[in-house]
C-alpha positions in Angstrom: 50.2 -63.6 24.9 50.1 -61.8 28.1 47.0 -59.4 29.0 48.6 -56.6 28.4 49.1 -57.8 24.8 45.4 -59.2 24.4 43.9 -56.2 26.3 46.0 -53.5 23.5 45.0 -56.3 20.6 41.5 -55.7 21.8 40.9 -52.0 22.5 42.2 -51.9 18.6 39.8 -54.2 17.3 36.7 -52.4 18.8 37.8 -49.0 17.6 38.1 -50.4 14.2 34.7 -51.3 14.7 33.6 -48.0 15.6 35.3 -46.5 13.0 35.2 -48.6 10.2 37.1 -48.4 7.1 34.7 -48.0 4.2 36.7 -48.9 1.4 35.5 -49.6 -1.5 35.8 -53.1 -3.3 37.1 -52.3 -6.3 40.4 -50.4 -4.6 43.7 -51.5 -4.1 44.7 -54.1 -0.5 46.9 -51.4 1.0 50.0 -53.1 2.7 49.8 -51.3 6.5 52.7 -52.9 8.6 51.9 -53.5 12.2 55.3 -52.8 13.7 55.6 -49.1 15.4 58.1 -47.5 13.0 57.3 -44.0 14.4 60.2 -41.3 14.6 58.5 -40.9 18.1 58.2 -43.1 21.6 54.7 -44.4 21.6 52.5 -43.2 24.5 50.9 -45.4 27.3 48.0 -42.6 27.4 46.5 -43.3 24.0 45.4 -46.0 21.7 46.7 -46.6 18.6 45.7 -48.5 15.1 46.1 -48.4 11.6 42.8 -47.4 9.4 41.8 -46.6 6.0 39.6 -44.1 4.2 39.1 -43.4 0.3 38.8 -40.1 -1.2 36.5 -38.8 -3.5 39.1 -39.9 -6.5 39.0 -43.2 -5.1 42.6 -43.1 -3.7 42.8 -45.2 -0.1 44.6 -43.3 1.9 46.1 -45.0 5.3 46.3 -43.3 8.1 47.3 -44.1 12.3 44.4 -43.5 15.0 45.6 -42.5 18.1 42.3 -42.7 21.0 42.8 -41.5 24.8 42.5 -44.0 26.9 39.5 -44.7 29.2 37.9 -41.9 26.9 33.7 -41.8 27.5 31.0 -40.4 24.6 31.5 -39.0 21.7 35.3 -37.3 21.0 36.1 -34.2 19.6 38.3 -35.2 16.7 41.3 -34.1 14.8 42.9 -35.1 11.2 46.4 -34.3 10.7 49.0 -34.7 7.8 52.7 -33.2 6.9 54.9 -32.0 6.3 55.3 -32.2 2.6 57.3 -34.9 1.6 56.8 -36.7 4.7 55.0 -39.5 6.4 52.5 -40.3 9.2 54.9 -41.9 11.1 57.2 -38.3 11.2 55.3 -34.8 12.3 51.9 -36.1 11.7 52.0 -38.3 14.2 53.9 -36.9 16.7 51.0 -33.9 17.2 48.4 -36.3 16.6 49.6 -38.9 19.4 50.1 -35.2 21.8 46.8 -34.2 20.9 45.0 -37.8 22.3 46.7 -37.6 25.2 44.6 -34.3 25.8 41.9 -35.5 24.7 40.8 -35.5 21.2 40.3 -38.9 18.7 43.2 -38.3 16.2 43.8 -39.3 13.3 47.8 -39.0 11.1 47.1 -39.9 7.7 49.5 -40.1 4.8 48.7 -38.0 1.5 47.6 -39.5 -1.9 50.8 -41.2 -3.5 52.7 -41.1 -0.4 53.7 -43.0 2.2 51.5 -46.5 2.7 48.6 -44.5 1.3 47.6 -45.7 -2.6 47.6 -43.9 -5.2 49.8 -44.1 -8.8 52.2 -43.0 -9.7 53.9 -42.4 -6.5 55.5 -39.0 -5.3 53.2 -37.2 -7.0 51.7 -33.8 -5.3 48.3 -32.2 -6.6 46.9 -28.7 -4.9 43.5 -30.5 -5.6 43.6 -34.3 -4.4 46.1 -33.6 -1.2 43.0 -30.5 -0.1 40.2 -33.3 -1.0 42.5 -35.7 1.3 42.0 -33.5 4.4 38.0 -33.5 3.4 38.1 -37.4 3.0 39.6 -37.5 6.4 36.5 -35.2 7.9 34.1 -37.8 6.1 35.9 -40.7 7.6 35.8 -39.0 11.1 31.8 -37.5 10.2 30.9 -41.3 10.2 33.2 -42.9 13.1 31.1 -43.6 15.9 33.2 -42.7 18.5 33.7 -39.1 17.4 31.2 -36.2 17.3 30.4 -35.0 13.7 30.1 -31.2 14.8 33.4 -31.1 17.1 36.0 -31.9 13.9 39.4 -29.9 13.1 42.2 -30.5 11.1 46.2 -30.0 11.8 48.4 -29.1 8.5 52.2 -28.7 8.9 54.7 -27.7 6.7 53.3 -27.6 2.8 50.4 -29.1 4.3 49.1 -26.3 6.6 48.1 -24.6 3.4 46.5 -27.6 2.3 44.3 -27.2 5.4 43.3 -23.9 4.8 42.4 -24.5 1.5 40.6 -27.1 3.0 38.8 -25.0 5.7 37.6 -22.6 3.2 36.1 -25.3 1.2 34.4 -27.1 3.4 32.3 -25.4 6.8 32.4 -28.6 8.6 36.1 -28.3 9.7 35.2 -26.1 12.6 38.3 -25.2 13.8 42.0 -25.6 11.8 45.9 -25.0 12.7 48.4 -24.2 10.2 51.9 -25.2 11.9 55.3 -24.0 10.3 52.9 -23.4 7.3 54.4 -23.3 3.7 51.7 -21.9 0.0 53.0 -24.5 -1.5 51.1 -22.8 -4.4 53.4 -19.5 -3.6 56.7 -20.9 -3.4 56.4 -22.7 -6.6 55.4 -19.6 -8.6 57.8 -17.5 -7.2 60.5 -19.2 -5.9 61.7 -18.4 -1.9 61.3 -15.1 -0.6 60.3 -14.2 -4.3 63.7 -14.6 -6.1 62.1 -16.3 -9.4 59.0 -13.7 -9.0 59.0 -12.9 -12.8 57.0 -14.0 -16.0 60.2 -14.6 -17.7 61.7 -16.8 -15.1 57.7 -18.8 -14.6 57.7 -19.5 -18.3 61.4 -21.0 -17.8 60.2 -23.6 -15.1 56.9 -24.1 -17.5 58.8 -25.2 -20.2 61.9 -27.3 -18.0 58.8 -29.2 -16.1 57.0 -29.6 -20.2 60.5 -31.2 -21.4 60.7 -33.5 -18.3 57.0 -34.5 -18.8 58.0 -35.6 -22.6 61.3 -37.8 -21.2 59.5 -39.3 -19.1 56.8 -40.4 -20.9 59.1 -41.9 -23.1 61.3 -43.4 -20.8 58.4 -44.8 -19.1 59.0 -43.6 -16.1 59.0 -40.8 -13.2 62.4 -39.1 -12.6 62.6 -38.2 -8.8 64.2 -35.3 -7.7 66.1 -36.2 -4.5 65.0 -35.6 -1.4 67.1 -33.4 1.5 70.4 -33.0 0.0 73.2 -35.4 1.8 76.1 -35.3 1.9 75.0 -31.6 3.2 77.2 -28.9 1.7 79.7 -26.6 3.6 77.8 -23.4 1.7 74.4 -25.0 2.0 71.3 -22.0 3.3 71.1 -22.4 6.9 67.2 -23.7 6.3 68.3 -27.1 4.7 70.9 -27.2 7.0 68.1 -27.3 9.3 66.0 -29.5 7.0 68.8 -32.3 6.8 69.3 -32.0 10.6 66.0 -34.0 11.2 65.1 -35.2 7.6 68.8 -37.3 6.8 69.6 -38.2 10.9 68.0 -40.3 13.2 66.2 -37.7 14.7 63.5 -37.3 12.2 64.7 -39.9 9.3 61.9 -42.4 8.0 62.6 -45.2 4.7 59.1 -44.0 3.6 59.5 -40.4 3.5 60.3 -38.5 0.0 62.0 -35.9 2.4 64.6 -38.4 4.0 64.7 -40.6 0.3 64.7 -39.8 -3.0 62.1 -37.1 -3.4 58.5 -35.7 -5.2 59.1 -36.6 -9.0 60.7 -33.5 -11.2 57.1 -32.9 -12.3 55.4 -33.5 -9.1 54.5 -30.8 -8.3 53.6 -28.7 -11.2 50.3 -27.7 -10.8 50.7 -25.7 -8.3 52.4 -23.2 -10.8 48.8 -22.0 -11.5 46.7 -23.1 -8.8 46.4 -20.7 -5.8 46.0 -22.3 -2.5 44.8 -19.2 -0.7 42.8 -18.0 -3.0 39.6 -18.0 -1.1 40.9 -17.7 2.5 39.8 -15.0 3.0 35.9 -16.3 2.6 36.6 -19.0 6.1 34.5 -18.1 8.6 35.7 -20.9 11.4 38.7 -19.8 13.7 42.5 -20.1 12.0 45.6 -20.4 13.7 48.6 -20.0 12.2 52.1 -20.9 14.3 55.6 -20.1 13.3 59.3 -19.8 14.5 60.4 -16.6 14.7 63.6 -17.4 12.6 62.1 -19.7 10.4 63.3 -18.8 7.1 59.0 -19.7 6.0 57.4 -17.6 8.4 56.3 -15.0 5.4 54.2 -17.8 4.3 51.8 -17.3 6.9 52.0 -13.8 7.3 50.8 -13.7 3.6 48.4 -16.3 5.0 46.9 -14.4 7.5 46.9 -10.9 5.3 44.8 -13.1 2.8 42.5 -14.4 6.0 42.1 -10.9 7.8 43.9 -8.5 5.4 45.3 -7.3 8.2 49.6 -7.0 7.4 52.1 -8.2 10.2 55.7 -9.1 10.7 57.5 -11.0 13.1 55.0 -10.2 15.7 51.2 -12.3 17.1 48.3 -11.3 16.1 44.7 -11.7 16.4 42.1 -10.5 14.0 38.6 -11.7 14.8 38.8 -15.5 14.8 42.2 -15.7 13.3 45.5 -15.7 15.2 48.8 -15.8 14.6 51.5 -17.1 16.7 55.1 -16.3 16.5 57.4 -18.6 18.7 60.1 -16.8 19.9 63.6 -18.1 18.8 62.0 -21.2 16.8 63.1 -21.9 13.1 60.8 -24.1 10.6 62.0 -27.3 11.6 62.0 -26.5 15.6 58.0 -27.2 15.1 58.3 -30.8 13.3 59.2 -32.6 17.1 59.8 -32.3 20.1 63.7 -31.5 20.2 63.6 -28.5 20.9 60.2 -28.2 23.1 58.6 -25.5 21.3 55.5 -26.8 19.8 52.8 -25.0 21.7 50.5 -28.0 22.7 48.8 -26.2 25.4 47.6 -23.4 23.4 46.5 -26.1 20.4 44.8 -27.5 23.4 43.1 -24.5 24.3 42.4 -23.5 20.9 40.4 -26.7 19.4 38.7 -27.0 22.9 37.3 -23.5 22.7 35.9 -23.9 19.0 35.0 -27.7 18.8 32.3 -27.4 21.5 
């Protein structure tokens, strides 16, 4: 083993034992490979290992720790997940690895039933345990030694930017949260994109097409999936899955682990959310919100909605800041154009600025 080997092996081993993994002994061994499988070059800047954290349900969720380098005192920390239906190694990762190198103890963790985090049946989503897996994440960081309890955000992308705000209205210790290329996961579900299947009639139809699956698949014994990002991709496909499958089913963004690039949330995954509004109490944070979106995303209504519900304050297309709360429209950008680094759009300096200004 050379130093550089034993000095990396080492700097991992004493941040696990600053932040130690309290998991309790009655929960499943989670199998955590070792090998970087990231979508994303690893950084010479930062730290990395793997670590593991239980939520209140008693779910271990895994996660990747990403620690500047040469870093003195107590850190300013940061837990991010998404985008829905993806993994750690994806999205999540890529902003928290960005984030260390400016400063901030960062954590990527994957959601309950997803990824190498525990939790059964698998590809299973729940408005309620994936909003408790941000929190778990803020008590695993609360108790980490290297990281200073009152200096905590969180990063939600994708379906799980409104995760984190349901998260930040729950619980006043996140001081500080982004919602990046948010989706309501709650909203889109009830009715449908840009409010196509906004109807009683056509909510009762899903209720009882999700109640029949639910009865096959009890009997079968099993979970049907629903297939992740369509491939082949269709000649008539909407411009936004085009955009989905661009990183999702290439090289560019595809990971084995991810529902997204795979085989999908089961049918029923995600039917709670039918009657479970995310945002429902957004309006009731009192810690600085950002929300950032492409200009062309075909989702950038969800956080316009999001900020109305925050400020009730109405925009469109445009930034904004109410009080606390901003909003930041990237000129140009589509949904996906936030996910990596492709395109060079993700606005790290003003995350920077942001979490440095309100974790102090």
């Amino acid at each position: 083993m050379n130093i550089k080997s034993f000095l990396a092996i080492s700097s991992a081993s004493l941040m696990l034992l600053a932040c130690k993994s309290n998991t309790n002994e009655n929960m499943s061994t989670l199998n955590l490979t070792q090998e970087w499988d990231k979508t994303f070059p690893k950084s010479e800047l930062v730290n990395h290992s793997k670590v593991t954290f239980h939520n209140r349900y008693g779910i271990e969720l895994a996660a990747d720790m990403y620690v500047p380098k040469n870093a003195e005192g107590r850190l300013p920390a940061l837990a991010v997940s998404g985008p829905f239906g993806a993994v750690k190694e994806q999205s999540s990762g890529l902003y928290a690895q960005h984030m260390a190198e400016r400063g901030f103890l960062a954590i990527a963790f994957d959601p309950s039933f997803t990824g190498e985090s525990g939790g059964e049946p698998r590809r299973m989503a729940s408005p309620d345990i994936n909003t408790e897996d941000f929190l778990a994440a803020v008590d695993f960081l609360s108790t980490c030694d290297l990281v200073d309890p009152e200096r905590i955000g969180i990063i939600g992308i994708c379906g799980f930017g409104g995760m984190a705000i349901n998260a930040a209205a729950l619980d006043p210790r996140i001081k500080a949260t982004v919602a990046s290329t948010m989706y309501d996961m709650s909203k889109v579900n009830v009715e449908g994109y840009f409010a196509s299947e906004d109807t009683p009639a056509q909510r009762q139809e899903k209720r009882k097409a999700l109640s029949e699956r639910r009865t096959k698949d009890y009997a079968a014994g099993t979970y049907q999936r629903a297939g992740g990002v369509i491939d082949p991709l269709p000649e008539d496909a909407p411009w936004f899955v085009k955009d989905y499958h661009a990183y999702y089913k290439t090289p560019r963004g595809y990971h084995k682990r991810s529902g997204n690039s795979t085989d999908g949330w089961n049918v029923i995954g995600c039917q709670s959310f039918l009657n479970q509004p995310l945002l429902a109490w957004a309006g009731e944070i009192e810690n600085p919100v950002l929300l950032i979106h492409g200009e062309n995303a075909h989702s950038r209504y969800f956080s316009e909605y999001a900020f109305e519900r925050m400020t009730g304050r109405r925009v469109e297309g445009v930034s904004a800041v109410e009080g606390n709360k901003e909003i930041m429209i990237i000129p140009g950008a589509s949904h996906v154009d936030l996910y990596d680094d492709v395109a060079g759009v993700i606005p790290y300096d003003k995350m920077e600025a942001f979490f440095k200004a309100n974790l102090k």
